[in-house]
Every structure is written in C-alpha cells, then in structure tokens.
C-alpha positions as CSV (number, residue, x, y, z in Angstrom):
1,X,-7.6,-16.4,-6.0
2,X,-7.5,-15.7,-2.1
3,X,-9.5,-12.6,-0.6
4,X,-8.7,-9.8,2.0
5,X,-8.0,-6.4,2.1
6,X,-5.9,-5.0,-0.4
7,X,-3.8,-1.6,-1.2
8,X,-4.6,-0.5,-4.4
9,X,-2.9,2.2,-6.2
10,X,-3.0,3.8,-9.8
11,X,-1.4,7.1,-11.0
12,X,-4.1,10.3,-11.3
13,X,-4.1,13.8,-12.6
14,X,-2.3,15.0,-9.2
15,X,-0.3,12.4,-8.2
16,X,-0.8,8.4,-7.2
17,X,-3.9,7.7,-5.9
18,X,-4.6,5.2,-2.9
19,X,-7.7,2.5,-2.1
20,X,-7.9,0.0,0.8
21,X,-10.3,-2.7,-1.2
22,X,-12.3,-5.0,1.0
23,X,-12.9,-8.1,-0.7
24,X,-15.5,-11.0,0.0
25,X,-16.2,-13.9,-2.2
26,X,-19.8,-14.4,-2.3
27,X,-21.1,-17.8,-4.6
28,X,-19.1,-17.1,-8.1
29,X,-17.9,-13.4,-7.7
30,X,-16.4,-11.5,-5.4
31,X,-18.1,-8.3,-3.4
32,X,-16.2,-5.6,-1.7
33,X,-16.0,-1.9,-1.2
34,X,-13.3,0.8,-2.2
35,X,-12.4,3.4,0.1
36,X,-10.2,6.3,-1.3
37,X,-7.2,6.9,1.2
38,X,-6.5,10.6,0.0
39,X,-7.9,13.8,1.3
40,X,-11.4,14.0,0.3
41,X,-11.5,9.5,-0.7
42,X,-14.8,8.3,-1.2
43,X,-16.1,4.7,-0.5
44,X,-17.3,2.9,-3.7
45,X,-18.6,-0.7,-4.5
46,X,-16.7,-3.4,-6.2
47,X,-18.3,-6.5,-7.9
48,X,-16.8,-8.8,-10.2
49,X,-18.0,-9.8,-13.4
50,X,-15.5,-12.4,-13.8
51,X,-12.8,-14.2,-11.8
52,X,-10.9,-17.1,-11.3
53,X,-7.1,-18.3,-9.6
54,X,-5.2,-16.1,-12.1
55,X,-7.4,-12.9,-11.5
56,X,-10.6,-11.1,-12.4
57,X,-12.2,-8.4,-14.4
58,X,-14.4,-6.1,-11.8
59,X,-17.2,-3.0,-11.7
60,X,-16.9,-0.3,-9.4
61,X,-19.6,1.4,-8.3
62,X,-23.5,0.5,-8.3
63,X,-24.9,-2.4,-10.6
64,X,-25.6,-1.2,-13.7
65,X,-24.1,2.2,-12.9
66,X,-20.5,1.4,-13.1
67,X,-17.9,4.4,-12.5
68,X,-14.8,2.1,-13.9
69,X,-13.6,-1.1,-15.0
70,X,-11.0,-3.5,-13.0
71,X,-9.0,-5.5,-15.1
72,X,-6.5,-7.2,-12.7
73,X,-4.3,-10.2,-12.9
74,X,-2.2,-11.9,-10.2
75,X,1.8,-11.5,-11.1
76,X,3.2,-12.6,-7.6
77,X,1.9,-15.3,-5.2
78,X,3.4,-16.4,-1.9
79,X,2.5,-17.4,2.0
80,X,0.0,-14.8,2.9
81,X,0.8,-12.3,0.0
82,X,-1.0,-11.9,-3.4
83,X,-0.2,-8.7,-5.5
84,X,-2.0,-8.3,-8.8
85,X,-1.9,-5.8,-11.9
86,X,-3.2,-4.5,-14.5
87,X,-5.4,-1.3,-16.2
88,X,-8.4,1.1,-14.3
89,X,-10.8,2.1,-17.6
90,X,-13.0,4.8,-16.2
91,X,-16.2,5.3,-17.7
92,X,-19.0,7.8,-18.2
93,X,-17.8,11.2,-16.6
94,X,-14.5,9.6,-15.5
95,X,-13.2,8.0,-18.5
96,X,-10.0,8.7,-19.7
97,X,-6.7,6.9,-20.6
98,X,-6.5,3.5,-19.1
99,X,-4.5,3.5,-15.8
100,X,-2.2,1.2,-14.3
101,X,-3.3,-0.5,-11.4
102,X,-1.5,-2.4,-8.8
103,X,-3.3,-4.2,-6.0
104,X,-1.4,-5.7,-3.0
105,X,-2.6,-8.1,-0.2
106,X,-0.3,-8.7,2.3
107,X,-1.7,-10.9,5.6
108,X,0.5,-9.8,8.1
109,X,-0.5,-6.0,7.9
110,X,-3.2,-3.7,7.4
111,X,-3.9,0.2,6.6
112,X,-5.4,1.9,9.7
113,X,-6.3,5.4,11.2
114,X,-3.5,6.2,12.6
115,X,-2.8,8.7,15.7
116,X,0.8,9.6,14.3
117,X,-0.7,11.1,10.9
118,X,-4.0,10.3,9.0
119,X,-3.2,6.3,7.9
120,X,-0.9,4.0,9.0
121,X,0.5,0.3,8.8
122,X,-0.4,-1.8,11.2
123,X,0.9,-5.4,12.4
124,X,-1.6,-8.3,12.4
125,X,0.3,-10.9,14.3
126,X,2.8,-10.8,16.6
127,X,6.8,-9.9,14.2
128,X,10.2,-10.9,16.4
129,X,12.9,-8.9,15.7
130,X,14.0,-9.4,12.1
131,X,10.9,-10.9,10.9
132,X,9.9,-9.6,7.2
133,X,6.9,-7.3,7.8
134,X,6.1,-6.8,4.3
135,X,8.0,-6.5,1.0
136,X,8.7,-2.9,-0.6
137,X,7.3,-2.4,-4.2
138,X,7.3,0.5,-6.5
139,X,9.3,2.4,-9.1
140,X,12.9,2.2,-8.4
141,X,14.5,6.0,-9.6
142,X,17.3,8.2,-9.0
143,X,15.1,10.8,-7.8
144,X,14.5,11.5,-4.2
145,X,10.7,13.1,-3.5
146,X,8.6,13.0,-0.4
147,X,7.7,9.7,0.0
148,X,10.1,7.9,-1.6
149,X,12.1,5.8,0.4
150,X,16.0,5.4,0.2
151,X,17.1,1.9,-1.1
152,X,20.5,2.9,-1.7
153,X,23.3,5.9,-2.1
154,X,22.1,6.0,-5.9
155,X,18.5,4.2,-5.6
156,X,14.6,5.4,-4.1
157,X,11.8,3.9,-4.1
158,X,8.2,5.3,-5.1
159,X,6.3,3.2,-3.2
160,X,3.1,1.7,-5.0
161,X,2.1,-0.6,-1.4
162,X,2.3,-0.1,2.0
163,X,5.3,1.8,2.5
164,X,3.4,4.8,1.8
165,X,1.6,4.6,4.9
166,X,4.3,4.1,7.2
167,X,4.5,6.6,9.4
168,X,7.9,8.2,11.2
169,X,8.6,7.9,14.1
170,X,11.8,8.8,16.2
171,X,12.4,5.4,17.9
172,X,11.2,3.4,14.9
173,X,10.4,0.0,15.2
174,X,11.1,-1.3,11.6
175,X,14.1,-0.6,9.0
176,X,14.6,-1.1,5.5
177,X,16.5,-4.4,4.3
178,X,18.6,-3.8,0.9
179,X,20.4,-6.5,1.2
180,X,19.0,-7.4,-2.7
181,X,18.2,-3.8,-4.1
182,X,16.0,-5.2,-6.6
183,X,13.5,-6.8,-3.8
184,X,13.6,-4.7,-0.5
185,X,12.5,-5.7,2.5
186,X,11.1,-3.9,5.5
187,X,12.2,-5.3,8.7
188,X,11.2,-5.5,12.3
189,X,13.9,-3.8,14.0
190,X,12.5,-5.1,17.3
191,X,9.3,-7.0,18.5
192,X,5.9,-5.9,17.4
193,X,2.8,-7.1,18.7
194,X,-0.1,-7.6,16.7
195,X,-2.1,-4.2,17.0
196,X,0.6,-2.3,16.9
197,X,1.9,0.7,14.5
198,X,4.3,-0.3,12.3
199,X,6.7,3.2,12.1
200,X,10.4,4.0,10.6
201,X,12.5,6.5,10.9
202,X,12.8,9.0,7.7
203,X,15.4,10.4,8.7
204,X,18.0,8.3,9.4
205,X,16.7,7.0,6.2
206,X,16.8,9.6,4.1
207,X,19.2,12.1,5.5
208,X,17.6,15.2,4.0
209,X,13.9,14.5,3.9
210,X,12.1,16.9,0.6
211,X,9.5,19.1,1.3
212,X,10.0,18.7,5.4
213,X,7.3,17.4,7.5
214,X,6.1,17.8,11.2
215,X,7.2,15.1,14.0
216,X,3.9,13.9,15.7
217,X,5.4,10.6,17.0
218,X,5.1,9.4,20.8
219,X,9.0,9.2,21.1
220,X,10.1,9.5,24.5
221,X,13.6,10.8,22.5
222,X,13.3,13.5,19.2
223,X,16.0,13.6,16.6
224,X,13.7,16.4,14.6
C-alpha cells in the first residue's frame, strides 16, 4: 500500500464530515495524524495495528487510548491515485453505529488553507490545459444541495473527495468533464502551475446555486 496525504470522509450527526490524513510508514505500520477540516476539527493520531497492499485496520487517537477504529480497504488503484473504504467504529464516549468511510489519495493535488474561503485544492505539479486534475467521486442523486456538483441536466454529485474543497471562482481555471456520467472528471481548463489554487465556477455549473454563497475570488471580471 502507498502513503501520502489523504481526504477522508464519513457521514456524522450533522452532515459529512472531512479529515486530511497524513500518513508515514514507519518499520511494519504506518503513523500519521488526522486533522478535522470542519469548523471547530481537531488533530488526532493514527497508528495501524495492521496493514498490508490490500489495506489496513488502524487506531485513532493515543496508544492505548483509542477514540475509533479504521477498518479500510483499497477498492481503486491507479498512477498516483489510491482510494480505499470501509467502516469508522467509534469507541468509548464516541461509539455509535459503524460509519462508512472513504479515504482518497490523489498525487497530483492537495487540501490547503486557502485565501478564497477556509480550504482549498491545490495543484502539486505543473496541469496543461486538459490535463485530468483529479477524478470526481461521491453519491450520484437527483437532488441538487450546496455542494453538490452538476454532472448532468438530471444527475449531481455529493462529493465524498476533493471536489468539496474546490473553491469558486469567476474566471475558473478547471471544469467538469462528463463525458462518462458514471466516472467524472475534473479538467484543467487552462494551465496550472504547481502551487496554484485549483478553482471552478459554480455557477456556470450549477445555474441556480442552493443556499447562495458570497464571491471572495480574485477575478479581475465578476459574474455574481
């Protein structure tokens, strides 16, 4: 099984919730820290009790004072990408129903403060202009909400990976691909240096964007 940084999510009381894990390998398991990317996220410790190629069963939180229970296992594989999934057990004061739990690495971007809004996508190498910056994941529904993404006339996304953290922006630099509705693709509309802020625009996306949201973008031209 590779390493990196991954964007974890699982569904909570109050909507999907969203960790950036940091993960080393370190002699036979693998070490990391969690850092909640909601308002109020907390950073957390992950160690593996078990692991090989296929996946691994982890603790979160301090040895022998685990908080939950990781039990993850790799269900796509390609050049620079791992995603993985399976069940969050909480235990002690946060157990509950098991949770499903999806974790995606993906080497050509990674989750960032961003000066748009709170977090952001950023590129990690340098994307021409059509380049495939990262695939789209997530329930598939006939509901639009506020951060779903438009897939087709008939089809949104609820995004379980990083296209929750791309931010708008008037003179967006990427744009969804849906050419094959059942795998979308977010594309780089133009070049994109590594460093840079991946951003899209919502609204020529969405049309009608639910709920509303305020414009913070460094667009020389506003549409909103």
């Amino acid at each position: 099984m590779r390493v990196g940084e991954f964007l974890a999510s699982y569904p909570g009381d109050s909507g999907r919730v969203f960790e950036w894990i940091e993960l080393r390998r370190q002699g036979d398991v693998w070490m990391g820290q969690v850092t909640g990317l909601g308002a109020g996220g907390v950073t957390t410790h992950l160690r593996s009790r078990s692991g090989n190629e296929d996946g691994f069963i982890a603790e979160l939180g301090a040895v022998g004072a685990a908080t939950a229970i990781l039990d993850l296992r790799v269900i796509e594989r390609g050049e620079g990408e791992l995603v993985l999934s399976g069940r969050r057990v909480g235990l002690g004061d946060a157990a509950g129903a098991p949770a499903a739990f999806m974790a995606e690495y993906d080497a050509r971007v990674a989750i960032q403060t961003s000066a748009i809004h709170g977090h952001g996508v950023f590129a990690q190498r340098d994307l021409a202009a059509g380049d495939v910056i990262t695939v789209i994941r997530g329930e598939m529904t006939s509901v639009q909400t506020p951060h779903s993404a438009r897939i087709t006339d008939d089809v949104h996304c609820e995004p379980t990976g990083y296209l929750r953290y791309i931010n708008h922006c008037c003179e967006a630099n990427s744009v969804i691909d849906a050419a094959d509705p059942a795998r979308p693709l977010l594309r780089a509309r133009q070049a994109i240096r590594a460093g840079s802020e991946v951003n899209f625009d919502y609204i020529e996306n969405e049309g009608e964007i639910v709920g509303g949201f305020a414009c913070n973008c460094a667009a020389t031209t506003h549409h909103i």
